[in-house]
C-alpha positions as a Markdown table, in Angstrom:
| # | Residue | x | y | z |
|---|---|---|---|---|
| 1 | Unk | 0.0 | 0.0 | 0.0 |
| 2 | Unk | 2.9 | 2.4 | 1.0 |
| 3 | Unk | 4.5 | 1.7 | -2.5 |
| 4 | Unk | 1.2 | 2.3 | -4.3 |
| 5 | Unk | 0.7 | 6.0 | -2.5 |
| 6 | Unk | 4.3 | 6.6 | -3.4 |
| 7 | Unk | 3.9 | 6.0 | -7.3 |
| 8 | Unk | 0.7 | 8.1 | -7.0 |
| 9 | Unk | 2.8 | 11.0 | -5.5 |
| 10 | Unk | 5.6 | 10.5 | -7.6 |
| 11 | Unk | 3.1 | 10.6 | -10.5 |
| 12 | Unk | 1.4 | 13.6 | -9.7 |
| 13 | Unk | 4.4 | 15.7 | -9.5 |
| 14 | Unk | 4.8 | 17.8 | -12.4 |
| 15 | Unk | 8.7 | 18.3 | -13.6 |
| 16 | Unk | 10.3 | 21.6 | -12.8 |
| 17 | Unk | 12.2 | 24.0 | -15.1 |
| 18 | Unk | 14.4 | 26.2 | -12.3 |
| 19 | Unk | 15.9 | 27.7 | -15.4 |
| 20 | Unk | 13.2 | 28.8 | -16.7 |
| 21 | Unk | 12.2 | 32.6 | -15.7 |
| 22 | Unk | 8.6 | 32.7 | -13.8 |
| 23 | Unk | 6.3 | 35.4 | -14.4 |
| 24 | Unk | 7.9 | 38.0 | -11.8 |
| 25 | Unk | 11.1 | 37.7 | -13.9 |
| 26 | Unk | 9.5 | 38.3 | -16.7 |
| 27 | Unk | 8.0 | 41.5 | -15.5 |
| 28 | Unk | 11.0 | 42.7 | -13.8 |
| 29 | Unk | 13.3 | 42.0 | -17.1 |
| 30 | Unk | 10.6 | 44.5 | -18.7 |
| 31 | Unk | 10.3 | 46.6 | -16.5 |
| 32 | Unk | 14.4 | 47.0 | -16.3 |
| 33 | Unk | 14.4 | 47.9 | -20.1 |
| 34 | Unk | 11.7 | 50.0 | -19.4 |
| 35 | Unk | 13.6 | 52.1 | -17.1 |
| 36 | Unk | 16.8 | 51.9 | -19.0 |
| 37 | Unk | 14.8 | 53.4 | -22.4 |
| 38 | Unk | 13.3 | 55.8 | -20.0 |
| 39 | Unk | 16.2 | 56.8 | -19.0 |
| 40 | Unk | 18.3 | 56.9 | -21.7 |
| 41 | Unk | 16.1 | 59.2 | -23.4 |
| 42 | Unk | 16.1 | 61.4 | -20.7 |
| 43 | Unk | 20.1 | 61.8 | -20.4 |
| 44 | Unk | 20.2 | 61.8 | -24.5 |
| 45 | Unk | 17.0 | 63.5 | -25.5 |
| 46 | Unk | 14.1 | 62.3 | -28.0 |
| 47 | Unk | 15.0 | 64.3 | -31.3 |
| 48 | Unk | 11.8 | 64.1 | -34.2 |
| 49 | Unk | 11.3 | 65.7 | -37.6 |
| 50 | Unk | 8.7 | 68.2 | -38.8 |
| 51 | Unk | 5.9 | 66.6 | -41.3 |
| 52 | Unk | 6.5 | 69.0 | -43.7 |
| 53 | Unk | 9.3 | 70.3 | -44.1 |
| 54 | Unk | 11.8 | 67.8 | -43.1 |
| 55 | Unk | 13.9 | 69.5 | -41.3 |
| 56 | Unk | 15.6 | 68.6 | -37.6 |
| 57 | Unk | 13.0 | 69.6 | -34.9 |
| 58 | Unk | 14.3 | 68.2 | -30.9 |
| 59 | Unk | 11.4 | 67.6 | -29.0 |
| 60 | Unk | 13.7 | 67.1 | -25.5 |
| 61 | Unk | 17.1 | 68.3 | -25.6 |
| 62 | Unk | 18.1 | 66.0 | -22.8 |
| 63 | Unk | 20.0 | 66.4 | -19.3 |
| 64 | Unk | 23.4 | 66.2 | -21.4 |
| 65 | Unk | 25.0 | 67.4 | -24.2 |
| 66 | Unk | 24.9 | 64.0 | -26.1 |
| 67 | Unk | 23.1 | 63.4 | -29.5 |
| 68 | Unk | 22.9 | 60.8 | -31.8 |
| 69 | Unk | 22.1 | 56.6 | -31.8 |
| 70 | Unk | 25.6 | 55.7 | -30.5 |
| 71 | Unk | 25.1 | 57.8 | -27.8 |
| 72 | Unk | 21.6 | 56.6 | -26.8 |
| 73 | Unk | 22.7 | 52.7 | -27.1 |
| 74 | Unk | 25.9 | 53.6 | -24.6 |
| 75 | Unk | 23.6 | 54.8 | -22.1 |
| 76 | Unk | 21.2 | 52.5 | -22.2 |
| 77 | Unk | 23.6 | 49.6 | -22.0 |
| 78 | Unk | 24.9 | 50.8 | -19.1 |
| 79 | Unk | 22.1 | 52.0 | -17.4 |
| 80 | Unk | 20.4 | 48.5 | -18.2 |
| 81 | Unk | 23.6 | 46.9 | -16.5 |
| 82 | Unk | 23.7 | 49.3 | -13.2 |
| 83 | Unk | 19.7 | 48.6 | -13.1 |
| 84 | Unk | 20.3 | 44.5 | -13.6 |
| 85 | Unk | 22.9 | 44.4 | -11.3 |
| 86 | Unk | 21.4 | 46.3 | -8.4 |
| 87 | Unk | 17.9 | 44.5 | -8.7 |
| 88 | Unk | 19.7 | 41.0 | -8.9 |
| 89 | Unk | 21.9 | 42.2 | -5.8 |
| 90 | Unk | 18.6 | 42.9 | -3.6 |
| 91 | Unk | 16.7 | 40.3 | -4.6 |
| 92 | Unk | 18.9 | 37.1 | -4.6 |
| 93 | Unk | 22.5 | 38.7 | -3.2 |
| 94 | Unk | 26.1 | 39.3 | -4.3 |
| 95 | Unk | 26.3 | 36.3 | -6.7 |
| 96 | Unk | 23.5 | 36.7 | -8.5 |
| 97 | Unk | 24.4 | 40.4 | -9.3 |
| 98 | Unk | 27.8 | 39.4 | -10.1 |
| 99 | Unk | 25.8 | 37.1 | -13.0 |
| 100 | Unk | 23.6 | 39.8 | -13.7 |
| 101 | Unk | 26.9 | 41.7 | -14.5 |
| 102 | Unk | 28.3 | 38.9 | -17.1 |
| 103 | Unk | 25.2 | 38.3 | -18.3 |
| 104 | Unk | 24.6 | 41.8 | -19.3 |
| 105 | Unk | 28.1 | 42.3 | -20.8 |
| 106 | Unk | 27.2 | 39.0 | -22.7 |
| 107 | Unk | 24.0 | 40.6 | -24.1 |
| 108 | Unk | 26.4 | 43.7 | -25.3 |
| 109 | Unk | 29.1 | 42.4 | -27.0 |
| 110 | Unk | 26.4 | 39.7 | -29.0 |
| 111 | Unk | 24.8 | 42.7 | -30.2 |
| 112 | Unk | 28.0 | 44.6 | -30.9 |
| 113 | Unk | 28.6 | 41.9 | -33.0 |
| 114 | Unk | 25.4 | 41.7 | -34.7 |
| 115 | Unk | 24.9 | 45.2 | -35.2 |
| 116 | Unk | 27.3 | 45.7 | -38.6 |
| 117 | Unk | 25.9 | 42.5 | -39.3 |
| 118 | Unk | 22.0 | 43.9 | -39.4 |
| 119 | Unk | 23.4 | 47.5 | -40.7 |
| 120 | Unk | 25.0 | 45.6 | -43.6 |
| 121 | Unk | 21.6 | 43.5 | -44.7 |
| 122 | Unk | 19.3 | 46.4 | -43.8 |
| 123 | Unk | 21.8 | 48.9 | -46.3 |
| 124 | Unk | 21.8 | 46.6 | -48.7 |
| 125 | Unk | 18.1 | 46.0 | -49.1 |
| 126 | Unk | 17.4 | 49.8 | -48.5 |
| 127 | Unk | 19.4 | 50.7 | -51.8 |
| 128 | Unk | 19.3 | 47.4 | -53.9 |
| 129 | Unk | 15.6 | 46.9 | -53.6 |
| 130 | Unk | 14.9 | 50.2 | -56.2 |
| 131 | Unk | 16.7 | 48.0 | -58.8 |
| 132 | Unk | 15.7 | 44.6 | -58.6 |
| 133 | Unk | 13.4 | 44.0 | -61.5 |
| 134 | Unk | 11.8 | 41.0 | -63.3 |
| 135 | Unk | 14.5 | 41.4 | -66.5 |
| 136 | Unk | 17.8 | 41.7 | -64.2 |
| 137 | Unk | 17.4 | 37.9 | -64.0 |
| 138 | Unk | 17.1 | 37.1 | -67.8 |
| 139 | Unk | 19.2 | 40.3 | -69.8 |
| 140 | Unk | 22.4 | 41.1 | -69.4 |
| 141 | Unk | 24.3 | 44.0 | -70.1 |
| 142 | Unk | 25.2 | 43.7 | -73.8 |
| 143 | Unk | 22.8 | 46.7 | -75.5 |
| 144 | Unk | 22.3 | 48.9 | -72.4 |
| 145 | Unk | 24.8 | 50.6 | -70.3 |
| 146 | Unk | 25.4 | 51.3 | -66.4 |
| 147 | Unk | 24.0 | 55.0 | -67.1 |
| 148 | Unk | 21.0 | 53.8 | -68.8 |
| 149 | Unk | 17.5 | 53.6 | -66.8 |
| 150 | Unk | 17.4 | 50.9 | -64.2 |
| 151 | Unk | 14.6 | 48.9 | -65.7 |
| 152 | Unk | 17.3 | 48.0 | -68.7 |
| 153 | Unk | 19.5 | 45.3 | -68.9 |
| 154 | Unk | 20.2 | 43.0 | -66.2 |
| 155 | Unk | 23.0 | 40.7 | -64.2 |
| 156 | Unk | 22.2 | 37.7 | -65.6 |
| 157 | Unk | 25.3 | 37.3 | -67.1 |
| 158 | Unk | 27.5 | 37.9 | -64.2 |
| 159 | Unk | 25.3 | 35.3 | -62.3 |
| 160 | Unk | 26.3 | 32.4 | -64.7 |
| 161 | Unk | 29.8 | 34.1 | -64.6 |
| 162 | Unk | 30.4 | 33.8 | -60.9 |
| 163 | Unk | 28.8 | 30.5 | -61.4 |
| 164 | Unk | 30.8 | 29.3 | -63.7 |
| 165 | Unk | 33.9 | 30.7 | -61.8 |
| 166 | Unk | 32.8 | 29.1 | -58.6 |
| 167 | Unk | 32.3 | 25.0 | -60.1 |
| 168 | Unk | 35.6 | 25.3 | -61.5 |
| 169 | Unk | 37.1 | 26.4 | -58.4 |
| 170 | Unk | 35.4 | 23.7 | -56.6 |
| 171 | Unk | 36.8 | 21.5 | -59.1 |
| 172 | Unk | 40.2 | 22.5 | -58.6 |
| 173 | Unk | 40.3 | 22.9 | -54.6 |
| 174 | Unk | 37.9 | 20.6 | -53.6 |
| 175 | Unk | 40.7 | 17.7 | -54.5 |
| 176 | Unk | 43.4 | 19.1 | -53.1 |
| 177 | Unk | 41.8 | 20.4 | -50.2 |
| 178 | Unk | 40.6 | 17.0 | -48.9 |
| 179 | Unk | 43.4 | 14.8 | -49.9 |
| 180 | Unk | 45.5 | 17.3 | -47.8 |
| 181 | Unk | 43.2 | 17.3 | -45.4 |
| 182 | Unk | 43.7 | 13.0 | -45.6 |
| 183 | Unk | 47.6 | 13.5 | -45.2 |
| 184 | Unk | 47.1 | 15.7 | -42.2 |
| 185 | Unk | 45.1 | 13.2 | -40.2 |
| 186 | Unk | 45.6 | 9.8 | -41.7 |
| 187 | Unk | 49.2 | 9.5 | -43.1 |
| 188 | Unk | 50.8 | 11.9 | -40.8 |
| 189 | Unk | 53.7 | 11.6 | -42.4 |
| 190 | Unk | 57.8 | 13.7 | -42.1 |
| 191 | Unk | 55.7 | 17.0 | -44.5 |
| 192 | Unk | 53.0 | 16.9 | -41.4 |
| 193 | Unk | 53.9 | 19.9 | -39.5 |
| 194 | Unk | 55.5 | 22.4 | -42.8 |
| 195 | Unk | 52.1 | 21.7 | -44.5 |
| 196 | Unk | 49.8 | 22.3 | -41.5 |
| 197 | Unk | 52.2 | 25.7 | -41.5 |
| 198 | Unk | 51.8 | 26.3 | -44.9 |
| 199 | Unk | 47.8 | 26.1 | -44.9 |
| 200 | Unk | 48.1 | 28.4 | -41.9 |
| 201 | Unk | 49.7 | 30.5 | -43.7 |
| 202 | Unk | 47.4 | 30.6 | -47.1 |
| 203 | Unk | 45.0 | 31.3 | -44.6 |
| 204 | Unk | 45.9 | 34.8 | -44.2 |
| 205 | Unk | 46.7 | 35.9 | -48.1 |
| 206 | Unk | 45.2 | 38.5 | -49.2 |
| 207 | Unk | 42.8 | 37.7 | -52.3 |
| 208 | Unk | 45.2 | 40.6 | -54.5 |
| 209 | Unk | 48.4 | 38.9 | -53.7 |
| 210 | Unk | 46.2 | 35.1 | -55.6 |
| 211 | Unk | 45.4 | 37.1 | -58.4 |
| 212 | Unk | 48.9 | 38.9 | -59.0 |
| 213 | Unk | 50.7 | 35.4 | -58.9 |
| 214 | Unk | 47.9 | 33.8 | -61.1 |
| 215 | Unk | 48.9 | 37.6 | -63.2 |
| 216 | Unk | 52.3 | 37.2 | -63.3 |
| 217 | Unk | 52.7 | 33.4 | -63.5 |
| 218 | Unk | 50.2 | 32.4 | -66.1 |
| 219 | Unk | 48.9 | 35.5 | -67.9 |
| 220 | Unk | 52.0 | 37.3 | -69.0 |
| 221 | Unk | 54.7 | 34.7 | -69.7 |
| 222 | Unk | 51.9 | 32.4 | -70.9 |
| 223 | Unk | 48.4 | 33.3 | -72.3 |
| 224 | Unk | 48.6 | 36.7 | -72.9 |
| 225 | Unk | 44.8 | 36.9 | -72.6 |
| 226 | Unk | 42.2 | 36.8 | -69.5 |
| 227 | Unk | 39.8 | 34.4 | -69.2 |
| 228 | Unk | 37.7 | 32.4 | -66.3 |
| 229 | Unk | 40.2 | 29.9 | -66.3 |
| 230 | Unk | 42.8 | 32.1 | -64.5 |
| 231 | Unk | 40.1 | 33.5 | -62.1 |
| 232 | Unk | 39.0 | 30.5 | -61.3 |
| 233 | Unk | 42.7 | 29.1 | -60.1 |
| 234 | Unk | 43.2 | 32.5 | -58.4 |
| 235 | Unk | 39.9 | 31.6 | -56.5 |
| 236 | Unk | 40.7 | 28.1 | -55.7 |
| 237 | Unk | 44.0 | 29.2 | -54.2 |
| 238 | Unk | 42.3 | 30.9 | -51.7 |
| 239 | Unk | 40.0 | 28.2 | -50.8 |
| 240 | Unk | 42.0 | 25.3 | -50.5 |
| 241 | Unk | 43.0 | 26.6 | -46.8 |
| 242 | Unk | 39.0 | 26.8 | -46.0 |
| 243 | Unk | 38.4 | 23.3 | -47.4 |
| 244 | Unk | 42.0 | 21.7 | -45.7 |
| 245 | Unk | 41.3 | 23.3 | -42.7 |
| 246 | Unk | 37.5 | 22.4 | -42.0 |
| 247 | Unk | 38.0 | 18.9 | -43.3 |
| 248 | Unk | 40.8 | 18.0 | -41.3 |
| 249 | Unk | 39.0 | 19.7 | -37.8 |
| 250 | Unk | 36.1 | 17.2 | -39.2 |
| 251 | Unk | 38.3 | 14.3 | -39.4 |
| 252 | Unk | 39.6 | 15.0 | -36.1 |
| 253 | Unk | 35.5 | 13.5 | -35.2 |
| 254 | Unk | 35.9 | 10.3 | -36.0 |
| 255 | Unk | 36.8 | 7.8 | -33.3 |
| 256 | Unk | 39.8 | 6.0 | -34.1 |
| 257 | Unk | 37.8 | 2.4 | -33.5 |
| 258 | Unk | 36.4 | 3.0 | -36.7 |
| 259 | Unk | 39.8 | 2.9 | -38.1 |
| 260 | Unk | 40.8 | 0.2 | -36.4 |
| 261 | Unk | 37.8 | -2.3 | -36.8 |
| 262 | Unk | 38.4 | -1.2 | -40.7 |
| 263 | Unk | 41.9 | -2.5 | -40.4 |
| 264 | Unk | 41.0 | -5.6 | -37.9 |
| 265 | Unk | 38.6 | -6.7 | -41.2 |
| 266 | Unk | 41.5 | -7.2 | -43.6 |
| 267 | Unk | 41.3 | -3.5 | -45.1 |
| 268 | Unk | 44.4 | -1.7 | -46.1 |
| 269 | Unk | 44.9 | 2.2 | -44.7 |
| 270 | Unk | 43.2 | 3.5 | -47.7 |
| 271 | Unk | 40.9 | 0.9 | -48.4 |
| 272 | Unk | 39.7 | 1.6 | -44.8 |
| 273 | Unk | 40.0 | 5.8 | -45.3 |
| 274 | Unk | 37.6 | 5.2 | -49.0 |
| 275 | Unk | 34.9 | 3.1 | -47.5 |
| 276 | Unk | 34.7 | 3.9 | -43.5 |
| 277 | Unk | 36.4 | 7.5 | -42.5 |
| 278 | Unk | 35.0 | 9.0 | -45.8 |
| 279 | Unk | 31.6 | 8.1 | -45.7 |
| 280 | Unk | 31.1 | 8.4 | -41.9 |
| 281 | Unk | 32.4 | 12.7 | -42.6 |
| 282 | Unk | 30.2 | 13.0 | -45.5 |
| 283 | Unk | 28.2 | 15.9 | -44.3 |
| 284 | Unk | 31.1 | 17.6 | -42.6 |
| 285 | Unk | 32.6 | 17.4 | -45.6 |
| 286 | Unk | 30.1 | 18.9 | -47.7 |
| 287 | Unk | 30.1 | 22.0 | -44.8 |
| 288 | Unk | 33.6 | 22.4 | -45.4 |
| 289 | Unk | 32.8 | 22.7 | -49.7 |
| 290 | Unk | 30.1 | 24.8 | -49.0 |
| 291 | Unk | 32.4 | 27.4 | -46.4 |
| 292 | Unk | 34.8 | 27.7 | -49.2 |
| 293 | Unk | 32.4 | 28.1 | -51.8 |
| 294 | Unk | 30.7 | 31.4 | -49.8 |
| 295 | Unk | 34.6 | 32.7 | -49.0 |
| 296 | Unk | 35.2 | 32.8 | -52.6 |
| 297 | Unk | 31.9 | 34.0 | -54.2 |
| 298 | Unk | 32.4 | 37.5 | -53.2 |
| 299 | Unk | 36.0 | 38.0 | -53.9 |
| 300 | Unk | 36.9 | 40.9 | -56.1 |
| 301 | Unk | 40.2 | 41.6 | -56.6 |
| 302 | Unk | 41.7 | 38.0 | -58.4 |
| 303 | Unk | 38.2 | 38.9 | -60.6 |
| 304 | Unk | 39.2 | 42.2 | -62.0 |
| 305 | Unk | 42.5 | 41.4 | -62.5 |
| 306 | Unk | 41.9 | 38.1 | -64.3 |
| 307 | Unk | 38.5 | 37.3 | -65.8 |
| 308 | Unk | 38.1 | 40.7 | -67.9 |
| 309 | Unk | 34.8 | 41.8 | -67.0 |
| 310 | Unk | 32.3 | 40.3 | -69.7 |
| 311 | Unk | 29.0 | 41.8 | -70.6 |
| 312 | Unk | 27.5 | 39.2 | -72.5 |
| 313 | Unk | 27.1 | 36.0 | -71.2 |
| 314 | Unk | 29.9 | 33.7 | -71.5 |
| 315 | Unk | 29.9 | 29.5 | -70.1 |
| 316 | Unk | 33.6 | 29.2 | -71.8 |
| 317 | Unk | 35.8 | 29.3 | -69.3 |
| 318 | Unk | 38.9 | 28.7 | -71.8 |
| 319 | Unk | 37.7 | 31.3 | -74.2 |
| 320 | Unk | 37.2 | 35.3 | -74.0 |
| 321 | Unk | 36.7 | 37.7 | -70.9 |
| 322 | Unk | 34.0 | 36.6 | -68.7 |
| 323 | Unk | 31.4 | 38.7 | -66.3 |
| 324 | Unk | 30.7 | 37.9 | -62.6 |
| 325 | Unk | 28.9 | 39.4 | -60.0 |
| 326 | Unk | 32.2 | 41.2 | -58.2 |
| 327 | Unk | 33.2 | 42.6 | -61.4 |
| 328 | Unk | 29.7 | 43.9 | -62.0 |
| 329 | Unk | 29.7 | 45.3 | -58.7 |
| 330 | Unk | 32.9 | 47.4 | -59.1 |
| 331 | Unk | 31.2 | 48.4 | -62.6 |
| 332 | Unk | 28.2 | 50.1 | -60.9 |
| 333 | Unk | 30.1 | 52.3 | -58.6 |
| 334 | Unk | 33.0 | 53.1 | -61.5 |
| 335 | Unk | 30.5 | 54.6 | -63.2 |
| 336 | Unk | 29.2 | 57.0 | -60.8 |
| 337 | Unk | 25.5 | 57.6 | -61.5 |
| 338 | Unk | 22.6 | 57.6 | -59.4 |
| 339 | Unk | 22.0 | 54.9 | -61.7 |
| 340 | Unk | 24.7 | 52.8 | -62.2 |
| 341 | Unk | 24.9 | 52.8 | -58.0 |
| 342 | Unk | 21.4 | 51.6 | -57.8 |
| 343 | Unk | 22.3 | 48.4 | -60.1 |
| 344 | Unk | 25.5 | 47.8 | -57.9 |
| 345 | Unk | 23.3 | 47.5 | -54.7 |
| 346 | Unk | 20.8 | 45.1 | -56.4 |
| 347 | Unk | 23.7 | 43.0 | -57.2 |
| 348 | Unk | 25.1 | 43.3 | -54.1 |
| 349 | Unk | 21.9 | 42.1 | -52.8 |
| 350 | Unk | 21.7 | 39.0 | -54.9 |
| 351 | Unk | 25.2 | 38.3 | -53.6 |
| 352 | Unk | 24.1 | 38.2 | -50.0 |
| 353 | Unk | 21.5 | 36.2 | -50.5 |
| 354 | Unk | 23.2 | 33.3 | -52.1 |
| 355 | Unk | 25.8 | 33.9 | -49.8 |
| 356 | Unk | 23.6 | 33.9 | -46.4 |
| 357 | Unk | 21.8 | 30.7 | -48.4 |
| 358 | Unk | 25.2 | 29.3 | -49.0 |
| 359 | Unk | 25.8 | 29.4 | -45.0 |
| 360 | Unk | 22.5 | 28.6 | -43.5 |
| 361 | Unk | 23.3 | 25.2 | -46.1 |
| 362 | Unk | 26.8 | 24.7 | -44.4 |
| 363 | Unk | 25.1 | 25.5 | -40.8 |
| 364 | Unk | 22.2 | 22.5 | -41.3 |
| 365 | Unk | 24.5 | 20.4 | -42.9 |
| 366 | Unk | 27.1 | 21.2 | -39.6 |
| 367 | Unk | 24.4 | 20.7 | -37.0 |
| 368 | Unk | 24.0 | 17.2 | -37.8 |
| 369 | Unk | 25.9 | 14.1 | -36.2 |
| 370 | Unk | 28.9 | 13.3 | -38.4 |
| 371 | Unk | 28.3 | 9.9 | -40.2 |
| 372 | Unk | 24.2 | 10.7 | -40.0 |
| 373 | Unk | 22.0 | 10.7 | -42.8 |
């Protein structure tokens, strides 16, 4: 009987979440920010605009002589930690307002961070909105010019472009990057440690310093012409680091039983590294391919150097200049007009968003297990 009232009890009790902020918690976090905008806007001052007109009217001057956003978010971060603090401090003691304190200057340097990050998307859609239009996906630039209305022409030749530049780059690093990646963790061989230096280092090139060497190496003494070709190896050079590096941190994963139960079954080392190690990194490795497909997309400099700047659209990578979205880019703001500016945000914009889709891609495919499906 006692053990049947026990399981009843134990049954009835509903699971706690301690973590979990009640309702006063709630209220006082509000309140807090409350008191902090308050605040804030007191010390700074609340600054409108006329209806008409448009011009500057301050509605509060505020206790101080500060003006502007920066201004405002300073104090309010601060106030908001002095407020956190000394409510934590009275209601649970010295600890938790010593948390408070972390937590607060956690909270400000995540949005320090994010703040360029926002600035960045929200000034790019605020200018390269205006120019996106249903024929900058299927013209290109061969009949119109920069100067020329926005509703004419289109990028569609610099999407295939960067395209184009961006398979054979894959094709080229993708290789090299993993089999290096292979020597690094598997054959750990005498060339270990000056190749683990030496991707380091590649790390930290600059993009112009790829493209000059592609320049001087290959284009003067050789083709005499510019072409995707060259781009594309000025672009791979700079993502073989990404891919080595990523793919070997991603080999690091696997448990070195897998290894040795591939060995234990009769397997040689890279009978073993083909059919177990491989396949169980699969989606790492496809992380790693995507991470140094989005550090190259955007490059600029190795482009205008190399790849000539088509404005017709161009598959050949062997044959003639070819455009890209970089180059097209650079275009727009060499030109100068209100015009020509508008069409380098929209492409700017299009190359965010197959960057940021590039990312979210490597970010799903990284959240997985390694060796699930």
């Amino acid at each position: 009987m006692t053990s049947q009232l026990q399981a009843t009890d134990l049954s009835s009790v509903k699971p706690s979440k301690p973590w979990k902020p009640s309702k006063r918690d709630r209220i006082e976090i509000l309140l807090t920010l409350f008191a902090s905008v308050l605040i804030s806007l007191l010390i700074v001052g609340i600054k409108g605009w006329k209806s008409g007109g448009g011009v500057g009217h301050v509605y509060f001057s505020g206790l101080t002589q500060m003006k502007g956003k920066l201004a405002y978010l300073a104090v309010f971060f601060i106030t908001y930690l002095i407020l956190d603090f000394t409510v934590s401090t009275i209601r649970r003691g010295t600890a938790a307002g010593k948390d408070a304190i972390f937590r607060a200057l956690v909270t400000i340097a995540t949005t320090i961070a994010l703040f360029p990050i926002i600035s960045i998307l929200i000034s790019a859609w605020m200018r390269g909105h205006k120019g996106l239009h249903l024929s900058l996906f299927s013209k290109d630039m061969h009949s119109s010019a920069f100067t020329d209305p926005i509703t004419h022409g289109g990028l569609i030749h610099a999407i295939l472009g960067t395209g184009v530049l961006v398979i054979l780059s894959v094709l080229i690093s993708v290789p090299l990057g993993v089999l290096t990646a292979l020597y690094l963790t598997e054959i750990q061989g005498r060339f270990t440690r000056p190749i683990k230096f030496l991707v380091q280092a590649m790390s930290g090139v600059p993009s112009i310093v790829a493209g000059l060497f592609i320049l001087a190496a290959i284009v003067y003494p050789l083709s005499k012409s510019f072409n995707g070709f060259e781009g594309s190896l000025a672009l791979a050079i700079l993502m073989i680091p990404t891919v080595a590096r990523t793919s070997e941190e991603v080999l690091k994963l696997i448990p070195g039983d897998l290894r040795e139960a591939g060995v234990a079954l009769g397997g040689t080392q890279w009978r073993t590294v083909a059919m177990v190690v491989v396949p169980a990194t699969r989606s790492g490795l496809i992380t790693a391919i995507i991470l140094g497909v989005a550090r190259i997309a955007g490059e600029t400099a190795p482009v205008v150097l190399l790849t000539g700047g088509a404005d017709t659209i161009n598959t050949n990578p062997f044959h003639g200049t070819i455009g890209s979205l970089p180059f097209y880019i650079w275009n727009g703001f060499l030109a100068g007009t209100p015009e020509s500016v508008t069409r380098a945000w929209a492409a700017i914009l299009v190359l965010l968003v197959l960057v940021l889709v590039l990312f979210s891609l490597a970010r799903y495919l990284g959240s997985r297990k390694v060796g699930g499906k």
